[in-house]
C-alpha positions in Angstrom: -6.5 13.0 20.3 -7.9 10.9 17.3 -8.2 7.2 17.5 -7.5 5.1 14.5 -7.6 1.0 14.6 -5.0 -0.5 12.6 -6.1 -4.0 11.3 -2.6 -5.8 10.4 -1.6 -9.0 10.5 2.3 -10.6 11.3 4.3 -11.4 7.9 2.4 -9.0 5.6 4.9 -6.7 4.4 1.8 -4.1 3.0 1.1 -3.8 7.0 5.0 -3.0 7.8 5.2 -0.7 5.0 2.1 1.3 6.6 3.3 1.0 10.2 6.6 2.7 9.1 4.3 5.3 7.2 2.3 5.8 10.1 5.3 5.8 12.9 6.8 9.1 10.9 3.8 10.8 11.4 4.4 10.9 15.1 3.5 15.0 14.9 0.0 14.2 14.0 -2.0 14.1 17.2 -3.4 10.1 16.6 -3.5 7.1 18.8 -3.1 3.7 17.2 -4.5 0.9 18.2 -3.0 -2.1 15.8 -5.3 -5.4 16.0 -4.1 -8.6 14.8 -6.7 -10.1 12.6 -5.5 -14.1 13.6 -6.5 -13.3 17.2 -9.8 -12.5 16.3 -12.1 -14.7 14.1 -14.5 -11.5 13.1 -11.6 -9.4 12.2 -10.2 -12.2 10.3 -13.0 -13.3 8.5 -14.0 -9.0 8.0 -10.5 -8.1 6.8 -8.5 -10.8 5.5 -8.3 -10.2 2.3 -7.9 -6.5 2.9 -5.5 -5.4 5.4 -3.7 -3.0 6.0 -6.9 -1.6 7.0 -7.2 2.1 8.9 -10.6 2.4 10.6 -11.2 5.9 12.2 -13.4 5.9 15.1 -16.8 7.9 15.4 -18.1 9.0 18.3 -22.0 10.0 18.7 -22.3 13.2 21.4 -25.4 12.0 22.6 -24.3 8.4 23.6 -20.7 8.5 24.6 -20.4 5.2 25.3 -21.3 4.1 21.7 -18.6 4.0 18.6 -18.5 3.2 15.1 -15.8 1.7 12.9 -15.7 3.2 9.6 -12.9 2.1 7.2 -10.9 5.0 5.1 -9.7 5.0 1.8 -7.3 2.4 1.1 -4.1 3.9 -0.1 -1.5 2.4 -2.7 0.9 0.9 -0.9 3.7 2.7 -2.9 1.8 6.1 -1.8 4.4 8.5 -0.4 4.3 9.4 3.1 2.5 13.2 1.9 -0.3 11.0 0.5 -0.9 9.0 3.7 -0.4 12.4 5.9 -2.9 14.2 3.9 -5.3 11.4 3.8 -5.4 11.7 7.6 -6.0 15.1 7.5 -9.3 14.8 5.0 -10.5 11.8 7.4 -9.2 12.7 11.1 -8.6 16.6 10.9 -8.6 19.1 11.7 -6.0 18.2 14.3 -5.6 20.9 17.2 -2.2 22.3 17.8 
């Protein structure tokens, strides 16, 4: 299963709009982990004037225990729920069945 990290924040309706988004894609074969940036001074002062943020995860084979953040694409937050599904599968796929 994929891993995503979610950087949201409560009251901003650009993060509720995604988290619908992203709760319709329950098909997709992805774990979300959702991070509140005001619990966290790093993530606050990272992504405060950019959240929603989707960060996939990358792994490195040879050390299992390390992984990197890397930020994708930030969508429109009008983008229709194809957009946001497709942008996942250019980032995350391919997904296994």
């Amino acid at each position: 299963m994929k891993k995503l990290i979610f950087y949201t924040k409560p009251g901003c309706h650009l993060c509720e709009g995604l988290e619908e988004k992203l709760a319709q894609l329950k098909h997709l074969p992805i774990q979300i982990e959702a991070r509140d940036i005001t619990q966290n001074p790093a993530w606050f002062a990272e992504y405060q004037y950019e959240i929603p943020v989707l960060c996939r995860l990358i792994h490195y084979p040879e050390t299992p225990e390390l992984e990197k953040e890397q930020p994708l694409p930030r969508l429109s937050p009008r983008a229709p729920l194809g957009q946001v599904e497709k942008m996942l599968h250019a980032y995350l796929g391919p997904f296994e069945s």
